[in-house]
PDB file of N, CA, C and O in Angstrom:
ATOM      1  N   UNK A   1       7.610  27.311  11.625  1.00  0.00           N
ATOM      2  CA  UNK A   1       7.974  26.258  10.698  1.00  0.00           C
ATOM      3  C   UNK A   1       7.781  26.827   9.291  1.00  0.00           C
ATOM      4  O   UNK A   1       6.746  27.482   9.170  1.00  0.00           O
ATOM      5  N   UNK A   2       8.467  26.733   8.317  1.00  0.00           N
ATOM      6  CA  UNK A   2       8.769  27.511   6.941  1.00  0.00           C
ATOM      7  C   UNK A   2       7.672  26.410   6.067  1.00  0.00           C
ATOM      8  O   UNK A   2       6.938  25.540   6.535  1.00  0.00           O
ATOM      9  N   UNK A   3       7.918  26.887   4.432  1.00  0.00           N
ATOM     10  CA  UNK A   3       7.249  25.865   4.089  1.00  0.00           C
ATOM     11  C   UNK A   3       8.100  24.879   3.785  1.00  0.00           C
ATOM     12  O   UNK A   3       7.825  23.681   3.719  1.00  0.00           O
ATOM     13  N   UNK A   4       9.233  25.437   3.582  1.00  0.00           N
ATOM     14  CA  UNK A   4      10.265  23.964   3.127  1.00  0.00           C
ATOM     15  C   UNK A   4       9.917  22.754   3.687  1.00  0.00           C
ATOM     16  O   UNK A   4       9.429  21.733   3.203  1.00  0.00           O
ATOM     17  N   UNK A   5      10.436  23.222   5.371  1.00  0.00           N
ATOM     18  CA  UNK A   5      10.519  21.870   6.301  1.00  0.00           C
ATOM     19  C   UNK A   5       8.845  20.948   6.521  1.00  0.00           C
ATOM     20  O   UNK A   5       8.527  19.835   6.940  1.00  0.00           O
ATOM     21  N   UNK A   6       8.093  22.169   5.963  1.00  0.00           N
ATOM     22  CA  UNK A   6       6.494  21.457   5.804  1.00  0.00           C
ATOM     23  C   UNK A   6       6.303  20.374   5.292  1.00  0.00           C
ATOM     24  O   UNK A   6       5.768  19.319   5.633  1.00  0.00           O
ATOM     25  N   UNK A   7       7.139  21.009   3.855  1.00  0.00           N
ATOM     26  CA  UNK A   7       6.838  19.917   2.649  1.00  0.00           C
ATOM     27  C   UNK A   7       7.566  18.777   2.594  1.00  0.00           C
ATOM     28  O   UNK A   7       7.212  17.799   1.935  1.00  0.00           O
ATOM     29  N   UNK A   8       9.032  18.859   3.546  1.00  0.00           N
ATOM     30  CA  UNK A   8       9.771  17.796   3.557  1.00  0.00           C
ATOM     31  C   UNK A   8       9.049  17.006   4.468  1.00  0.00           C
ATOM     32  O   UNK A   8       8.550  16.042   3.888  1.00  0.00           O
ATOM     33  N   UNK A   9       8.791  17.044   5.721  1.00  0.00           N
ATOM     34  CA  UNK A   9       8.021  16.132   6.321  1.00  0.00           C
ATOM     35  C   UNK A   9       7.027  15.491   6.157  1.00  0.00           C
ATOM     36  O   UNK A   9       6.856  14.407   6.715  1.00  0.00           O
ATOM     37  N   UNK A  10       5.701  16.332   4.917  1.00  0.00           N
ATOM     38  CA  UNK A  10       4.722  15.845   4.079  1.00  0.00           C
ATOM     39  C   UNK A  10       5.358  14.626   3.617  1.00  0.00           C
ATOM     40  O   UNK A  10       5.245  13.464   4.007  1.00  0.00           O
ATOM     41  N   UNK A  11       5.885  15.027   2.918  1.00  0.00           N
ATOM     42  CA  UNK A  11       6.891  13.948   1.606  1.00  0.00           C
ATOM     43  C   UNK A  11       7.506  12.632   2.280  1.00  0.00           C
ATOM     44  O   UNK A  11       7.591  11.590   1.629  1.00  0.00           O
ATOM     45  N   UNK A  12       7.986  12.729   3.775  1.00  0.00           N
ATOM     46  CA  UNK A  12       8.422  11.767   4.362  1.00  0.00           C
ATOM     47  C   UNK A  12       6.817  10.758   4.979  1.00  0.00           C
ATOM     48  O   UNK A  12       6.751   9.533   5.078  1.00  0.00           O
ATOM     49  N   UNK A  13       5.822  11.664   5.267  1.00  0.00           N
ATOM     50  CA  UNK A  13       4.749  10.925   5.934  1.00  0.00           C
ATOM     51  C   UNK A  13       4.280  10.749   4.513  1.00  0.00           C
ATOM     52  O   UNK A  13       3.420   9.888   4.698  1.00  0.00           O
ATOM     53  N   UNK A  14       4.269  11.011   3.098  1.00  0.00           N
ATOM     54  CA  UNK A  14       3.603  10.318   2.078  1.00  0.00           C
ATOM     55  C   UNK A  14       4.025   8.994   1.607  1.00  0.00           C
ATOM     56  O   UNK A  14       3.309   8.067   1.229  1.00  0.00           O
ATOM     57  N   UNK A  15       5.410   9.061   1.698  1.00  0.00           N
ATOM     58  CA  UNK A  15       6.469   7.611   1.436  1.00  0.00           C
ATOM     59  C   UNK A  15       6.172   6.880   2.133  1.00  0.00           C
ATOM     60  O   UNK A  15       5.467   6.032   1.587  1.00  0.00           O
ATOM     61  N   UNK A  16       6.369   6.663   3.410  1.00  0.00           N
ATOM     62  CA  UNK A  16       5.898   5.804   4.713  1.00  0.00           C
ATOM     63  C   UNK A  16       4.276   5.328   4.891  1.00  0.00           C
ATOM     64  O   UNK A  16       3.799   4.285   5.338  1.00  0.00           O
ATOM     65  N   UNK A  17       3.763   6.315   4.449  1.00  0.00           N
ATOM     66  CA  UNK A  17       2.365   5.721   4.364  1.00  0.00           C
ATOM     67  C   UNK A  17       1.668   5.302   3.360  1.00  0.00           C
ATOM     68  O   UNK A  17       0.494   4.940   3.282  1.00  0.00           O
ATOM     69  N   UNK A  18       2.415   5.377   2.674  1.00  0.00           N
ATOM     70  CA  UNK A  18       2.035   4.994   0.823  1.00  0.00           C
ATOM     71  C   UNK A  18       1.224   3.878   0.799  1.00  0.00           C
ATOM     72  O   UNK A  18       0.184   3.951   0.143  1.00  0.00           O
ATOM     73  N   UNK A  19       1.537   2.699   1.477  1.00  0.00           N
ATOM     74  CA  UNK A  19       1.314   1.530   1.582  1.00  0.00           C
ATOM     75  C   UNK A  19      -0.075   1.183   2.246  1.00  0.00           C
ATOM     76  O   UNK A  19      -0.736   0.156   2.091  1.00  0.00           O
ATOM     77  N   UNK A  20      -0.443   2.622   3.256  1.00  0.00           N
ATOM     78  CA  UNK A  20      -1.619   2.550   4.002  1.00  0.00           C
ATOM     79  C   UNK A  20      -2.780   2.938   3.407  1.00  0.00           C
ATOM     80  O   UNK A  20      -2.792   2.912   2.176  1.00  0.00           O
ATOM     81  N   UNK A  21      -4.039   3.393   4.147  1.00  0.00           N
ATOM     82  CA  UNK A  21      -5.082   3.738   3.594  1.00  0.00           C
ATOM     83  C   UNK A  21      -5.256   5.024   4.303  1.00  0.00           C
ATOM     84  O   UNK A  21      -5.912   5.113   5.341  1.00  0.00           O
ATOM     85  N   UNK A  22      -4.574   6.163   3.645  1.00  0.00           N
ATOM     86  CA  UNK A  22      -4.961   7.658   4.525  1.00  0.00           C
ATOM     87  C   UNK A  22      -5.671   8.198   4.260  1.00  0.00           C
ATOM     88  O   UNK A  22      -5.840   8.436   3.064  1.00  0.00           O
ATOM     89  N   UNK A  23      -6.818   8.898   5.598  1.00  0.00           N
ATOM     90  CA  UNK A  23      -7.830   9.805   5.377  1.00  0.00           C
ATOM     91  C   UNK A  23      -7.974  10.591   5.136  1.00  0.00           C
ATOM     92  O   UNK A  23      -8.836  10.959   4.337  1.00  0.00           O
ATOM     93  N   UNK A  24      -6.770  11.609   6.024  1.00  0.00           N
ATOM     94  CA  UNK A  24      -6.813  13.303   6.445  1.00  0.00           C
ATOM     95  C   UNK A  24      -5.265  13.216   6.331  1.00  0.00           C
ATOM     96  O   UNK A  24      -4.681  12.139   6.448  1.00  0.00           O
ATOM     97  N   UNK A  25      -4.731  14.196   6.138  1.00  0.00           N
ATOM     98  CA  UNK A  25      -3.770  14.444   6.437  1.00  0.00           C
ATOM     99  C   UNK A  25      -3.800  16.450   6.981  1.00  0.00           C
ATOM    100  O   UNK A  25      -3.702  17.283   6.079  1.00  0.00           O
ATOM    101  N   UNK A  26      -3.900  16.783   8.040  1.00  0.00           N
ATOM    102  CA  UNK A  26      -3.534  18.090   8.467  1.00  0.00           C
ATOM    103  C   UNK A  26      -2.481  18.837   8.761  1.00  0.00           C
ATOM    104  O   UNK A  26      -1.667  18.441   9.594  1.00  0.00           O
ATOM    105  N   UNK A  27      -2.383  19.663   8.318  1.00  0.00           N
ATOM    106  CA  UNK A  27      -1.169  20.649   8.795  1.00  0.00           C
ATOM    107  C   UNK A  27      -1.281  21.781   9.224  1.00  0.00           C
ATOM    108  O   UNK A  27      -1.756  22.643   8.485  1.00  0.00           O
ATOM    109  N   UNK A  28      -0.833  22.127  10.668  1.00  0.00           N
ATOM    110  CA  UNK A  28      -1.233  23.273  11.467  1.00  0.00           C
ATOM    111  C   UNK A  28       0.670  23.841  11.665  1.00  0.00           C
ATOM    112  O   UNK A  28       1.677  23.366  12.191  1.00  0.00           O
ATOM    113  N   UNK A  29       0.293  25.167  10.846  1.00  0.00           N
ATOM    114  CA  UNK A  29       1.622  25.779  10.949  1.00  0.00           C
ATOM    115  C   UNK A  29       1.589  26.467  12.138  1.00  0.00           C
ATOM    116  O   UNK A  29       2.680  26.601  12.691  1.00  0.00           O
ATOM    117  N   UNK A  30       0.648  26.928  12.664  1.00  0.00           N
ATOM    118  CA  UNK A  30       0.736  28.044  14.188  1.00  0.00           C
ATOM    119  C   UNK A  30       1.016  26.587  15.131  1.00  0.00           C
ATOM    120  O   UNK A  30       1.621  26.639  16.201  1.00  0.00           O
ATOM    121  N   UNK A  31       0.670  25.761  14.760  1.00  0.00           N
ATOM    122  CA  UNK A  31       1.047  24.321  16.428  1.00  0.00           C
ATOM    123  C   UNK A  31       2.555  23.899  16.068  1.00  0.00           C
ATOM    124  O   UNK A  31       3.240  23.625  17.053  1.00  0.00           O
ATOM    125  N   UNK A  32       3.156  23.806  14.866  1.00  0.00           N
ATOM    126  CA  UNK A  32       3.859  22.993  14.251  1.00  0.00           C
ATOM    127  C   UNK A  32       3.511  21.845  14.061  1.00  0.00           C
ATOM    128  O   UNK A  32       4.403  21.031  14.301  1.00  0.00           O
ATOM    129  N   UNK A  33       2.417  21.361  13.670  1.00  0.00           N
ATOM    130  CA  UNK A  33       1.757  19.978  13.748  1.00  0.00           C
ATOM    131  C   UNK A  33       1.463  19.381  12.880  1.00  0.00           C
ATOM    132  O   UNK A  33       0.765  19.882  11.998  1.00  0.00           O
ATOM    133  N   UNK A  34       1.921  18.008  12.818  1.00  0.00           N
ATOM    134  CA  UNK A  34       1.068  17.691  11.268  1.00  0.00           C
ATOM    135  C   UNK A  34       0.347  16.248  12.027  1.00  0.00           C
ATOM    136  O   UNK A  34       0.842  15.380  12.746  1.00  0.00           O
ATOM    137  N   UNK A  35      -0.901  16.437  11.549  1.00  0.00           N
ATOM    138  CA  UNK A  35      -1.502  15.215  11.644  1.00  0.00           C
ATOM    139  C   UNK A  35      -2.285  13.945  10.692  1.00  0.00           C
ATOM    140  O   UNK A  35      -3.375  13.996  10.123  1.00  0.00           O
ATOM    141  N   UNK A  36      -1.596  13.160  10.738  1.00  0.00           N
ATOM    142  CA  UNK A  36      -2.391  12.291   9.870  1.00  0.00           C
ATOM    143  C   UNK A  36      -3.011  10.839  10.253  1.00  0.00           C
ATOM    144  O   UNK A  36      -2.563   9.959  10.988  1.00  0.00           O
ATOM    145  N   UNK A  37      -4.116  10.904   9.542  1.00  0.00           N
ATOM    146  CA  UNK A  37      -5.245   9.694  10.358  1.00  0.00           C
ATOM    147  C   UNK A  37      -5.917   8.842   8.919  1.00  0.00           C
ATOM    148  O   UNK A  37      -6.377   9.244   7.851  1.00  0.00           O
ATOM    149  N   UNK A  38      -5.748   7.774   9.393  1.00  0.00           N
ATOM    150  CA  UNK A  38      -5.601   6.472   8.800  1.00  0.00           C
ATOM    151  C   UNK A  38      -5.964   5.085   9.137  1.00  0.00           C
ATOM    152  O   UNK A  38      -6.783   4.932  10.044  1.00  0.00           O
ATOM    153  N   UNK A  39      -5.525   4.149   8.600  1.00  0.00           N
ATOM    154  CA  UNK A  39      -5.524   3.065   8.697  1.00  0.00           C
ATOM    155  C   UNK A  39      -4.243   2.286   8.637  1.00  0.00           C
ATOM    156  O   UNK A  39      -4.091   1.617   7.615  1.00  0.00           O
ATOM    157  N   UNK A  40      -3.115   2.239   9.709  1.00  0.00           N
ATOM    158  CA  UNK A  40      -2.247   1.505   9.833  1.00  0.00           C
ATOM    159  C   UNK A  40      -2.309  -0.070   9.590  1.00  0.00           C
ATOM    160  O   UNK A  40      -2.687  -0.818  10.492  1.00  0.00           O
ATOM    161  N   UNK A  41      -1.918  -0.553   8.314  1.00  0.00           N
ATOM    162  CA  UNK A  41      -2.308  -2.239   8.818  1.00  0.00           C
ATOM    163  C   UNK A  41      -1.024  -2.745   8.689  1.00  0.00           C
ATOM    164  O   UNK A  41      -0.955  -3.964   8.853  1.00  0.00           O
ATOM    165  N   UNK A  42      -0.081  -2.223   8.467  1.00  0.00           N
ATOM    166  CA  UNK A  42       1.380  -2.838   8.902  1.00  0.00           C
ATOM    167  C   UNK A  42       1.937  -2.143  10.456  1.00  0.00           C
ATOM    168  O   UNK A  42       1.184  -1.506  11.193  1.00  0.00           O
ATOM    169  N   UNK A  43       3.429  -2.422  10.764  1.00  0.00           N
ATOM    170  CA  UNK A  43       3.989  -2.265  11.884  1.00  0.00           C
ATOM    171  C   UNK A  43       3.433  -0.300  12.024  1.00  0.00           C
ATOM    172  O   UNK A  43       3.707   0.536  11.163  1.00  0.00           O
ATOM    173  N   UNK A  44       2.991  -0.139  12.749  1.00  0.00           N
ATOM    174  CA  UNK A  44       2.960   1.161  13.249  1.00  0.00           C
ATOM    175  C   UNK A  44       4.487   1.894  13.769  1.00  0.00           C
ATOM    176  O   UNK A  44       4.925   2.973  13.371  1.00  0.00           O
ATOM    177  N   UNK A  45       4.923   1.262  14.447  1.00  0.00           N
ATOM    178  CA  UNK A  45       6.199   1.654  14.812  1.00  0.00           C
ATOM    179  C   UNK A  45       7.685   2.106  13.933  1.00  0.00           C
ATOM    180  O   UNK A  45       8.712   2.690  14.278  1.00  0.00           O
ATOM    181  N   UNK A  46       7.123   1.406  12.416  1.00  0.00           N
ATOM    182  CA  UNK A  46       7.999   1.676  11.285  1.00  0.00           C
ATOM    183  C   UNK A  46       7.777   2.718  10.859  1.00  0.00           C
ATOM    184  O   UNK A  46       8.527   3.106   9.963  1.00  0.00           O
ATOM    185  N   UNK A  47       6.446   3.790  11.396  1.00  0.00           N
ATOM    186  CA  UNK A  47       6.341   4.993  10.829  1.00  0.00           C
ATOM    187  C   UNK A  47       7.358   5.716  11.734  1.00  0.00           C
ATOM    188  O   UNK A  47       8.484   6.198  11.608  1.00  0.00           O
ATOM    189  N   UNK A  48       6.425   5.566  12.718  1.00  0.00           N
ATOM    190  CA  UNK A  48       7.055   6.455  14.373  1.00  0.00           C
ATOM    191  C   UNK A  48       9.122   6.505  14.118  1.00  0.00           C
ATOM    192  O   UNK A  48       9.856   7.459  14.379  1.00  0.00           O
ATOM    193  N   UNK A  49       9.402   5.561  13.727  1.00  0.00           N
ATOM    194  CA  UNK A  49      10.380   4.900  13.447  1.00  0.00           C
ATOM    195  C   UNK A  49      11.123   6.294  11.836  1.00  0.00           C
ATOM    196  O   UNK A  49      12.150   6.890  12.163  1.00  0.00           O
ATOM    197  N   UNK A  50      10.585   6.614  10.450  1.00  0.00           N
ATOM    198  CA  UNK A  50      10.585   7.156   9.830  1.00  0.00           C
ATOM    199  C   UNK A  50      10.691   8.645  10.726  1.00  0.00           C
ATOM    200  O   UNK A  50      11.730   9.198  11.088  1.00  0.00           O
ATOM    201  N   UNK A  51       9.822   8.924  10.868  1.00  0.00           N
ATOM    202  CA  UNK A  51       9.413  10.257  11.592  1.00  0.00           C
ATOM    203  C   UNK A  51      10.707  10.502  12.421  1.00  0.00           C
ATOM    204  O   UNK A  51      11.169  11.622  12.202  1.00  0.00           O
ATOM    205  N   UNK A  52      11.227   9.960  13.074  1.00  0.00           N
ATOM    206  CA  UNK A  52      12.363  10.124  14.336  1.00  0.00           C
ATOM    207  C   UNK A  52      13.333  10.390  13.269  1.00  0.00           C
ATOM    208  O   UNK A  52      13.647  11.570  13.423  1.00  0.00           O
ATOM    209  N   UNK A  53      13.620  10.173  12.818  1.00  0.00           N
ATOM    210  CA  UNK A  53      14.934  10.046  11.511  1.00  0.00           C
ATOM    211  C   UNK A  53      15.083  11.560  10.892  1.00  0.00           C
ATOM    212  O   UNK A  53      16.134  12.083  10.523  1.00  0.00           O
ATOM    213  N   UNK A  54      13.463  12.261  10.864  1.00  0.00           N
ATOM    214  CA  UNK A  54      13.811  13.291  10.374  1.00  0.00           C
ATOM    215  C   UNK A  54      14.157  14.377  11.375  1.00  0.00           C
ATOM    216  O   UNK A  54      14.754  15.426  11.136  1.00  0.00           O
ATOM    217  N   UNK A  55      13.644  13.914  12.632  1.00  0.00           N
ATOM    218  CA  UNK A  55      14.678  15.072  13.703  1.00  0.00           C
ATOM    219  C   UNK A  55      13.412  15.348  14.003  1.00  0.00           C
ATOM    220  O   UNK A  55      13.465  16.475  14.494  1.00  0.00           O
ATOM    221  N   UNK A  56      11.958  14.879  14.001  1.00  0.00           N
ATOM    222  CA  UNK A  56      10.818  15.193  14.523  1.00  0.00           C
ATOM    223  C   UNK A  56      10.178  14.396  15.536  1.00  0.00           C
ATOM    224  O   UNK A  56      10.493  13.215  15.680  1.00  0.00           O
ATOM    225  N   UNK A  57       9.355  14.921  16.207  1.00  0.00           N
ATOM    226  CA  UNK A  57       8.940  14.103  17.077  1.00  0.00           C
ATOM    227  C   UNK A  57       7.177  13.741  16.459  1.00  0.00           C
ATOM    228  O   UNK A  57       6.289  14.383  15.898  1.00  0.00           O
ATOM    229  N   UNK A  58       7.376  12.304  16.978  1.00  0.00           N
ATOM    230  CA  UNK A  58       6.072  11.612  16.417  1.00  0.00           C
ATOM    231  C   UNK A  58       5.627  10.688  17.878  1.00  0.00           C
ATOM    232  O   UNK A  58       6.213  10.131  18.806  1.00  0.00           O
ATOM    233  N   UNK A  59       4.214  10.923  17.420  1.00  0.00           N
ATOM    234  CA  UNK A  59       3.387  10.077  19.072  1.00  0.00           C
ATOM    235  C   UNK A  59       2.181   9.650  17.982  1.00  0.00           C
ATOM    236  O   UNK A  59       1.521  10.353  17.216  1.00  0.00           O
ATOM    237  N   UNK A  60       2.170   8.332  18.210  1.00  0.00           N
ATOM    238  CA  UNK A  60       0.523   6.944  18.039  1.00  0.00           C
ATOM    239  C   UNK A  60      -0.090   6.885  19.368  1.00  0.00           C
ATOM    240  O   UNK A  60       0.156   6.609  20.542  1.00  0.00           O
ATOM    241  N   UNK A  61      -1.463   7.479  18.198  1.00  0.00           N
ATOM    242  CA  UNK A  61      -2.157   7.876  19.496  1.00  0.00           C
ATOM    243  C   UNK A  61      -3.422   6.616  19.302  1.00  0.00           C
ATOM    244  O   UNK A  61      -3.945   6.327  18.225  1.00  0.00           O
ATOM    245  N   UNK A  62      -3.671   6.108  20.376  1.00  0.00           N
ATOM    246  CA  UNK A  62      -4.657   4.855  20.103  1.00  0.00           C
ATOM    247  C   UNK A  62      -5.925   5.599  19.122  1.00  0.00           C
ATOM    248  O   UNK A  62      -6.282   6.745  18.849  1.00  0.00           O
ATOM    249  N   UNK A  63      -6.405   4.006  18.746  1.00  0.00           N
ATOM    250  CA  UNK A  63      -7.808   4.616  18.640  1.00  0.00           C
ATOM    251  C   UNK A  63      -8.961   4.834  19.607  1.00  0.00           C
ATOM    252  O   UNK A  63      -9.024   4.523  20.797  1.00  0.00           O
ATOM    253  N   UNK A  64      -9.918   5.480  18.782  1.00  0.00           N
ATOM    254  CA  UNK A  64     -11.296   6.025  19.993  1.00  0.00           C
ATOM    255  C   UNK A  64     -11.875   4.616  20.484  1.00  0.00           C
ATOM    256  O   UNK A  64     -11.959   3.593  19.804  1.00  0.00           O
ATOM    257  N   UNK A  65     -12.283   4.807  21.920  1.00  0.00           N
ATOM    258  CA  UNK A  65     -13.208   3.392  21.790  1.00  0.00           C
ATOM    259  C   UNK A  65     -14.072   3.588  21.342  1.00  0.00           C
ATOM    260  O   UNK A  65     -14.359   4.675  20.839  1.00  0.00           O
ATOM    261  N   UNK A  66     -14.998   2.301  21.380  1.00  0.00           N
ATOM    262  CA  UNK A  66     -15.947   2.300  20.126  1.00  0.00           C
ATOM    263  C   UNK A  66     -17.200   2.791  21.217  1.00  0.00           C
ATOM    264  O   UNK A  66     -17.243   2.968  22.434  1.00  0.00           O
ATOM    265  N   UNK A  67     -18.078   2.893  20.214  1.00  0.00           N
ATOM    266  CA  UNK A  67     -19.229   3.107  21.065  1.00  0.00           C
ATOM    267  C   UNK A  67     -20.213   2.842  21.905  1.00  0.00           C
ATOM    268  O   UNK A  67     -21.020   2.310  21.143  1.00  0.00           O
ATOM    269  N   UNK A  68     -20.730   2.848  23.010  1.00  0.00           N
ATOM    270  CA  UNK A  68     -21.196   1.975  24.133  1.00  0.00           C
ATOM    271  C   UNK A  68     -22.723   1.197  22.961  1.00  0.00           C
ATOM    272  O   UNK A  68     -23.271   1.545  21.915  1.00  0.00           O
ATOM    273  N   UNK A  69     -22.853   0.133  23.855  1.00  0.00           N
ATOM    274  CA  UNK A  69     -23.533  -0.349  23.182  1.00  0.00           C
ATOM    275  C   UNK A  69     -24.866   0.154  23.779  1.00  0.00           C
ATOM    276  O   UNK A  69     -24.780   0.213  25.005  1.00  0.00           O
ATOM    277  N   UNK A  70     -26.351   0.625  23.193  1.00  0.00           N
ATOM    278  CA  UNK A  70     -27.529   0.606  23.404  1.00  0.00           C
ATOM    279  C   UNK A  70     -27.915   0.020  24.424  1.00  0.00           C
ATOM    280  O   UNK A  70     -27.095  -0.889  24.550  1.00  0.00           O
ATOM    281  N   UNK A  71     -29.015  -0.092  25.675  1.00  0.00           N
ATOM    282  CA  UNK A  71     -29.203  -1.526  26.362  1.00  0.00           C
ATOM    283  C   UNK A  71     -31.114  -1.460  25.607  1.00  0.00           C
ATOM    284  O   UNK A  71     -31.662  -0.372  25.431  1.00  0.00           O
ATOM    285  N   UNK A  72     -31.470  -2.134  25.441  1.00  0.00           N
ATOM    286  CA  UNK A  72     -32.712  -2.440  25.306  1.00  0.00           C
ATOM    287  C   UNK A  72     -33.671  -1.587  26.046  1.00  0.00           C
ATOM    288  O   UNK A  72     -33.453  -1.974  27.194  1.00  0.00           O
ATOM    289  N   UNK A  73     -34.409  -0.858  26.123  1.00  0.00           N
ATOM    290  CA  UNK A  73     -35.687  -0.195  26.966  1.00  0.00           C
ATOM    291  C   UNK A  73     -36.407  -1.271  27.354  1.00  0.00           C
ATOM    292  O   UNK A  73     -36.870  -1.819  26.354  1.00  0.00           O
ATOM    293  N   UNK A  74     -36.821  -2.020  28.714  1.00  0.00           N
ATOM    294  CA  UNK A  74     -38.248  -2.655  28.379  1.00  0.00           C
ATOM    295  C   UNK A  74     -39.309  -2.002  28.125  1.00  0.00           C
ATOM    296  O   UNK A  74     -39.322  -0.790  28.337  1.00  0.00           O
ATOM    297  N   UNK A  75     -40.404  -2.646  27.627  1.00  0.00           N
ATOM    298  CA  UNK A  75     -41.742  -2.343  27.411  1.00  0.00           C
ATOM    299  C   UNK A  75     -42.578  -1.975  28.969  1.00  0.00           C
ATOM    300  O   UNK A  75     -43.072  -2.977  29.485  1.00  0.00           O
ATOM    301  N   UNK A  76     -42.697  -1.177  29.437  1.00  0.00           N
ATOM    302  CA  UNK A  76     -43.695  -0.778  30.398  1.00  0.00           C
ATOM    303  C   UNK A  76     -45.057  -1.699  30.701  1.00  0.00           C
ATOM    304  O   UNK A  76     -46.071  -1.737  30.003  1.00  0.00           O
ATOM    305  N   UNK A  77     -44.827  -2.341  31.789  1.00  0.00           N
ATOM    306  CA  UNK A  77     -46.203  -3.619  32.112  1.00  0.00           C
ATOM    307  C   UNK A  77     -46.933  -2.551  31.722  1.00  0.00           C
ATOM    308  O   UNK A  77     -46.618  -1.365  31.815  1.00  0.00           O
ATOM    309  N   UNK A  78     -48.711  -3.397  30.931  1.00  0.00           N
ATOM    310  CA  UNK A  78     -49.407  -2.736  30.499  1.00  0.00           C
ATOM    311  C   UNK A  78     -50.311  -3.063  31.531  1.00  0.00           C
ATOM    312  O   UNK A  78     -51.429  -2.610  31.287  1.00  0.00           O
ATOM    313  N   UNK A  79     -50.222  -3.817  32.823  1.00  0.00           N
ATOM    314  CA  UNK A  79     -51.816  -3.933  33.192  1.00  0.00           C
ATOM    315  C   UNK A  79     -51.916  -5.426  33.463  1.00  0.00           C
ATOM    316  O   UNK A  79     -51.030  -6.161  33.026  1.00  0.00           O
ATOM    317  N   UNK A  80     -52.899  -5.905  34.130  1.00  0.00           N
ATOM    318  CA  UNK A  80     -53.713  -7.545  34.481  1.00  0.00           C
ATOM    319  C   UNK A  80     -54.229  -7.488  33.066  1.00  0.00           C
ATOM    320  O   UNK A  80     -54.371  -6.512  32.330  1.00  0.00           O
ATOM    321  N   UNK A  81     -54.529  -9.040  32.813  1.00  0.00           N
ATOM    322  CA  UNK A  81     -55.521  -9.247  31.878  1.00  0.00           C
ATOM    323  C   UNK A  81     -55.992 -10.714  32.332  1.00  0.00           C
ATOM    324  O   UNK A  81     -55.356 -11.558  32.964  1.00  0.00           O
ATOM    325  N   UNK A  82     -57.574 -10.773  31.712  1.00  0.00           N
ATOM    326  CA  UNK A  82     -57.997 -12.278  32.646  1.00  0.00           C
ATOM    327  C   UNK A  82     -58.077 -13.059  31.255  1.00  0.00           C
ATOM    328  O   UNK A  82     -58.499 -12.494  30.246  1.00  0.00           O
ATOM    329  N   UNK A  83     -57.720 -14.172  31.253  1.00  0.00           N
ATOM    330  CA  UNK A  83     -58.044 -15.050  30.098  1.00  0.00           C
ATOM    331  C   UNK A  83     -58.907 -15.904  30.843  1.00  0.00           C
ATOM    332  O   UNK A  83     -58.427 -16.397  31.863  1.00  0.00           O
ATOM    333  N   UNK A  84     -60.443 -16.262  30.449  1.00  0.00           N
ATOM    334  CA  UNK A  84     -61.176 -17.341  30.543  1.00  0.00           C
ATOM    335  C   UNK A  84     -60.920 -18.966  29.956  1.00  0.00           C
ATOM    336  O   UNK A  84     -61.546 -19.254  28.937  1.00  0.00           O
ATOM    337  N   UNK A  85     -60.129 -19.907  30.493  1.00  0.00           N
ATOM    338  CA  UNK A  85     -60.414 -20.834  29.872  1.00  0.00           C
ATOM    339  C   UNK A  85     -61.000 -21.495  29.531  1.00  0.00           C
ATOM    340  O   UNK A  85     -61.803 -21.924  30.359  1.00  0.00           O
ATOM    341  N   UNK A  86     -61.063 -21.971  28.391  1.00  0.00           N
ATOM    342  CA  UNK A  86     -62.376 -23.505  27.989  1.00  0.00           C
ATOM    343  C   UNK A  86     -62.240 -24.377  28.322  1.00  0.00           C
ATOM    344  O   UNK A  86     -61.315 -24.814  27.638  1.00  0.00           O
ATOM    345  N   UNK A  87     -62.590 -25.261  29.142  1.00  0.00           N
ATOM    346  CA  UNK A  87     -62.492 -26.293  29.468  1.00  0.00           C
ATOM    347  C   UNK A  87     -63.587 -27.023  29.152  1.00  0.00           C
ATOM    348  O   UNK A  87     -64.658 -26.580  29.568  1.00  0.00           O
ATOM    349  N   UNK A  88     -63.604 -28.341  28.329  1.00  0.00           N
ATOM    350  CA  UNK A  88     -64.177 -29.222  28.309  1.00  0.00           C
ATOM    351  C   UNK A  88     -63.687 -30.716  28.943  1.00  0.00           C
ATOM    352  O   UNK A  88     -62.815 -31.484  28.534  1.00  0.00           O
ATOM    353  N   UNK A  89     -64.639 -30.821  30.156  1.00  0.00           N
ATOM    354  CA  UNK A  89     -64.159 -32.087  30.966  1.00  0.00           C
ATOM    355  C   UNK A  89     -64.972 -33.378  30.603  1.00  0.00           C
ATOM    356  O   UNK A  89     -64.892 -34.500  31.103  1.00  0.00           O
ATOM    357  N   UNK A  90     -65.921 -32.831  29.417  1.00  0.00           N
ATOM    358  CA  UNK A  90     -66.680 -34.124  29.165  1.00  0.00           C
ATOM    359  C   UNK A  90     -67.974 -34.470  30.020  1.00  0.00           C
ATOM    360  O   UNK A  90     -68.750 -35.398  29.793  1.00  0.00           O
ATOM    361  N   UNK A  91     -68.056 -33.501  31.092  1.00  0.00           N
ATOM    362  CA  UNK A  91     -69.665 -33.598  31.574  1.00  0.00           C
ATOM    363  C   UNK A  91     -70.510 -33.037  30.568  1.00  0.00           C
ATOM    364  O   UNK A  91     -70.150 -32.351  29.611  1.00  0.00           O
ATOM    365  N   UNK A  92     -71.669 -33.394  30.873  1.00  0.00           N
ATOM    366  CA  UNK A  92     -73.152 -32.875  29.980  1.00  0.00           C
ATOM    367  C   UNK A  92     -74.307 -32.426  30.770  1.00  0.00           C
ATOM    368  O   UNK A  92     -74.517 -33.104  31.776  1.00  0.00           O
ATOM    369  N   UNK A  93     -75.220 -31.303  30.523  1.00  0.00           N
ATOM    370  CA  UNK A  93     -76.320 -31.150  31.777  1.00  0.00           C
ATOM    371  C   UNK A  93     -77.053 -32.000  31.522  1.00  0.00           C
ATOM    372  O   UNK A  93     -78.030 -32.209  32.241  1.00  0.00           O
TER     373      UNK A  93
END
């Protein structure tokens, strides 16, 4: 891939995403790849949609799931313990 066709496809994923909130944008000339990661909050498919137009191929790739949630450790029983109660029943010696 030359740099021309680099920069034209840059230029097409900068227009189209203008509107978004982009993070990264990568470009791997030994893969032919360009990747860019973001925040889509309009139609996703209007990019995918852009991209096809220029004679390239484009794939939306989900996002990661999120992360498992923690579960709680319990606390390890520590043992018996005796509590003495007080009782006052109102007798007297």
């Amino acid at each position: 891939m030359c740099i021309g066709i680099i920069l034209r496809m840059l230029i097409v994923v900068v227009i189209v995403l203008i509107a978004t909130r982009v993070r990264c944008v990568d470009i791997n000339v030994r893969l032919n790849k360009i990747t860019v990661l973001g925040y889509f909050h309009n139609n996703p498919k209007h990019i995918l949609k852009a991209l096809h137009k220029t004679g390239r191929r484009a794939y939306l790739w989900p996002p990661p799931p999120p992360p498992p949630i923690p579960t709680p450790i319990p606390k390890p029983f520590s043992g018996f313990r005796s509590f003495l109660p007080t009782c006052h029943l109102g007798f007297s010696d």
